[in-house]
N, C-alpha and C positions, 0 to 999 in steps of 0.2 A: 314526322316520318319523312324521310326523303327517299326521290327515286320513286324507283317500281312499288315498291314496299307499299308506299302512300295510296300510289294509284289502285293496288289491289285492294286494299285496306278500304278504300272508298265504294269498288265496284262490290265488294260483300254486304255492305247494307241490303238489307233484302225488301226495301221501296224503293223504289223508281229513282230518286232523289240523287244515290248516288253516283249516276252513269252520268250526268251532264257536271258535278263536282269533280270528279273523277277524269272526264274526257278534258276538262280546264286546268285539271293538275297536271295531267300528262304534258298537256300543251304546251305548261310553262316549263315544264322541265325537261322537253325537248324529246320527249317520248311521241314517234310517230303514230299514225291511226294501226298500221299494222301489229304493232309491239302492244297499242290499246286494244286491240280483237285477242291476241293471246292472253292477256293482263283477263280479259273479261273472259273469255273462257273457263282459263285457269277457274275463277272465281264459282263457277258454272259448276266446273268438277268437283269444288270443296262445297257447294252448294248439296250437290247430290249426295256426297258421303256423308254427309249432316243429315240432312233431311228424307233420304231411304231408309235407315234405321228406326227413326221417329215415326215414318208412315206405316212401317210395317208391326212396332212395338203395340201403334194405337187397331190395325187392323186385328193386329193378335188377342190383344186387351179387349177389343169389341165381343169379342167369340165369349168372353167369359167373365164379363161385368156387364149389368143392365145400365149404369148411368153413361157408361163409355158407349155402350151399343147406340142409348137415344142420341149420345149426344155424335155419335159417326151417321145418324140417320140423319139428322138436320145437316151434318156438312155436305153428306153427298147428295142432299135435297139441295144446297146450295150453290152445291157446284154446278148440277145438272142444272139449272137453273141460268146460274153464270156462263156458263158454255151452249146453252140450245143456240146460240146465236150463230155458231161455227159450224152445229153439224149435228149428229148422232151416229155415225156409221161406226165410229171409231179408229175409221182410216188414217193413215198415216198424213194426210192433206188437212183434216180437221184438225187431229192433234198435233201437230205444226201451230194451225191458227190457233189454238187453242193457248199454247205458250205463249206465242207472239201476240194476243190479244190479251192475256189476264195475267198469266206468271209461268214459271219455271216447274213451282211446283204443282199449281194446278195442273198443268201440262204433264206433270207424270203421275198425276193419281188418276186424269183421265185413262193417260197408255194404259196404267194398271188395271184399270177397271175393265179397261178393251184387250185385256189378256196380254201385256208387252210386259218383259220380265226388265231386270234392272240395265243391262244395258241399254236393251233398243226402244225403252221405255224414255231412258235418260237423255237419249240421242234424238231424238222424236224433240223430248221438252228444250234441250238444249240448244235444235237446229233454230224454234222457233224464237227464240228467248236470244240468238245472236244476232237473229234476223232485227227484231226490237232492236236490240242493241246497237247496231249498225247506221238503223234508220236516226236515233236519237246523237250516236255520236257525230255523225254528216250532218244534221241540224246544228248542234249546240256548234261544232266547227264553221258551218259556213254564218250562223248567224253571228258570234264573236268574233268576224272576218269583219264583220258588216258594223257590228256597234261600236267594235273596242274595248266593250267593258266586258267583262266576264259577270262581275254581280248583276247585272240586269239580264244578261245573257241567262245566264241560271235560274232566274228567279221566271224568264219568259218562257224557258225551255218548261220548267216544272209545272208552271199553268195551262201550258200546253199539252203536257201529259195526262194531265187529271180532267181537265176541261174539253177535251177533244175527243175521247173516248164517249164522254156524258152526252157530248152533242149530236154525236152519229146516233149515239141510242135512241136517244128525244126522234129525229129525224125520222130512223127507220121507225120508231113508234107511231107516228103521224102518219108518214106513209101506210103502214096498216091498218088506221082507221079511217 
């Protein structure tokens, strides 16, 4: 795939993975950081028309099948769970952190749950989720400034994603006992 095409096509993976692949394909193909914040948006917005139809099909299906019910009770056991860390008010500063800390779309099952209908539900998970995305494109760029290489650049951005989240948890774990 060339071009923008690619770059999009990379930032749609919906793990983490493919925002520093993605932010190294723009690079070489001379796609600026600003045309990668719309690239990633874009992605943002096909993300939402995907996945709002899916969350509401299984919200509906819960109302009227028991195995979909238990199995919506265990997600949103899981979510709450995944999210006490941000907050509970529901405010729009939580679910912000909420996106920016877990995903896009946890971020709008929260809005959902806190009463945010599809737009300002999606704008909430969206604002936090470009936030992410921002922070990780200025790493993966200034650190492929600094190594050269893009495959180690990529492969350090991605340990850093998954590994630095687990460490702050450990930490603030410690700190509370």
């Amino acid at each position: 795939m060339s071009g923008w095409w690619g770059v999009l096509s990379l930032f749609l993976i919906p793990v983490g993975g493919g925002i520093p692949a993605g932010v190294l394909l723009a690079r070489s193909r001379g796609i600026g950081w600003p045309a990668m914040e719309l690239l990633y948006l874009i992605s943002d917005v096909i993300l939402a028309l995907i996945f709002e139809p899916m969350m509401r099909a299984m919200i509906a299906g819960a109302r009227r099948v028991p195995a979909l019910a238990k199995f919506a009770a265990v997600m949103k056991e899981s979510i709450r769970r995944t999210t006490s860390a941000y907050g509970t008010a529901g405010g729009p500063v939580s679910l912000i952190l909420i996106a920016f800390g877990v995903d896009p779309m946890t971020g709008r099952t929260a809005a959902h749950a806190a009463g945010h209908g599809f737009v300002s539900g999606w704008t909430l998970a969206i604002t936090g989720d470009m936030m992410y995305f921002t922070v990780i494109m200025v790493s993966t760029l200034w650190l492929n400034s600094v190594l050269g290489d893009g495959t180690k650049t990529m492969l350090i951005i991605l340990v850093a994603m998954f590994a630095v989240p687990e460490l702050i948890k450990r930490w603030r774990e410690r700190r509370r006992a």
